[in-house]
N, C-alpha and C positions, 0 to 999 in steps of 0.2 A: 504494500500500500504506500501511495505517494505522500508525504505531506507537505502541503503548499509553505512558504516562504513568508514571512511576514509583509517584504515589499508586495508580494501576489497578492494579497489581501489589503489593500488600504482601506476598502471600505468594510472591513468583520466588524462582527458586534464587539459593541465598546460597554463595556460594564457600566464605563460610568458619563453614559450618554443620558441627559436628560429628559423625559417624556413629559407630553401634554398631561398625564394623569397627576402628575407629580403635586406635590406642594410648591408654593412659589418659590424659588431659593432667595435668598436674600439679596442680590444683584437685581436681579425683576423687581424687588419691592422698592428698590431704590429706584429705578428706571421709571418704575411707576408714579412715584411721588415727582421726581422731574417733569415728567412728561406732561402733568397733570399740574404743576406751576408753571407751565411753560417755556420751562430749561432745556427746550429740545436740542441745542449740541449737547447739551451735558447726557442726556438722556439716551442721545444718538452712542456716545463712548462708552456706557454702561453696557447697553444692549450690545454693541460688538464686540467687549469682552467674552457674551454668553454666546452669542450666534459662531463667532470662529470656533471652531471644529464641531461642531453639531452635525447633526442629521436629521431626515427623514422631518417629520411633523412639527417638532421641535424647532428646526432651523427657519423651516417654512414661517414659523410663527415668530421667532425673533428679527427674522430678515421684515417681516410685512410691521411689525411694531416700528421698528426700527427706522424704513422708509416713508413712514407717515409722521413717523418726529421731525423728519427731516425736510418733508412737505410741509408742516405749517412754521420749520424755521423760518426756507425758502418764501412762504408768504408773508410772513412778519416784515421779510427782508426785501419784500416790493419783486423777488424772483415770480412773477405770473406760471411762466411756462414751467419753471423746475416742480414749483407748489402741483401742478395739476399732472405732471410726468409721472411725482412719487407717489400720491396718493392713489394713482391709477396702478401704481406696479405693489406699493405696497395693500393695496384693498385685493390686488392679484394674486399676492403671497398668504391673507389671511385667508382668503377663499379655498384654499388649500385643506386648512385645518377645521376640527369640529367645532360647534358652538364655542366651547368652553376648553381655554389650556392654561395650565399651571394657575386655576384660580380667575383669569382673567375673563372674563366675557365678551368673545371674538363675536360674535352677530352684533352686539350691541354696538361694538366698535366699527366693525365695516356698516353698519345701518348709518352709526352720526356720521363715518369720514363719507359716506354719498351726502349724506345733505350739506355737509360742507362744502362737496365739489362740486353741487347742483348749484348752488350760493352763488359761490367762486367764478365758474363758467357764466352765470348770469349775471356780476358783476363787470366782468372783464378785466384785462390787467390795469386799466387809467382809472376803476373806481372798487380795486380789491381791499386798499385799505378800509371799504366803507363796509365789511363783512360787518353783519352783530356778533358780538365776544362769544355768545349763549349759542353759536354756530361751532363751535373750536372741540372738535371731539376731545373725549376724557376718557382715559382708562379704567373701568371700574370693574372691580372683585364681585363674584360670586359672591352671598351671600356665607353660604354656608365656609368660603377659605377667605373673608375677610376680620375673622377671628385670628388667623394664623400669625 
């Protein structure tokens, strides 16, 4: 019997690959408080500490978190086209995963970042600063892992 090689395997099961079922680790709970004061570079560096080497479900969901922090930095910062690029690719990455990962509420989060970017698109880039604030999606916990 063969046995494969480490480099033959880059992508084998990794013990300690994080999954959607999981508890939030405590990097996500920071990312989330960022995200959610509107620290989205800061929030953007949190979340790429957790996304680099990930997989599968996991990654999907930190990559699409990640690219929506970085969509409404882009709009704070008068970017039009970056704002509506990321939230397309990052609403693209949440779509990926189930309602709910690591605590987080992914429907509720791609439901507000559409109407953000229905807003957005109907404002245009010469009147995106005039978005209402109560448009700016939010991260928000499951009820039952906002104890955690």
């Amino acid at each position: 019997m063969r046995v494969s090689t480490e480099s033959e395997n880059s992508f084998a099961w990794n013990p300690f690959m994080r999954h959607c079922d999981d508890n939030p680790p405590e990097m996500l709970l920071q990312a989330i408080d960022e995200f959610n004061r509107g620290d989205w570079f800061d929030c953007h560096e949190s979340l790429e500490e957790l996304w680099v080497g990930e997989g599968g479900e996991t990654r999907e969901f930190y990559q699409g978190l990640l690219q929506i922090a970085v969509a409404l930095y882009h709009w704070r910062d008068g970017n039009f086209a970056g704002a509506v690029r990321l939230l397309e690719m990052g609403v693209g990455h949440l779509r990926l995963v189930g309602s709910l990962c690591q605590g987080v509420d992914v429907t509720d989060l791609i439901a507000a970042s559409g109407r953000f970017r229905e807003e957005l698109d109907s404002l245009g880039p010469d009147r995106m600063a005039e978005l209402a604030p109560r448009l700016v999606p939010r991260v928000r916990l499951a009820k039952a892992t906002a104890a955690v």
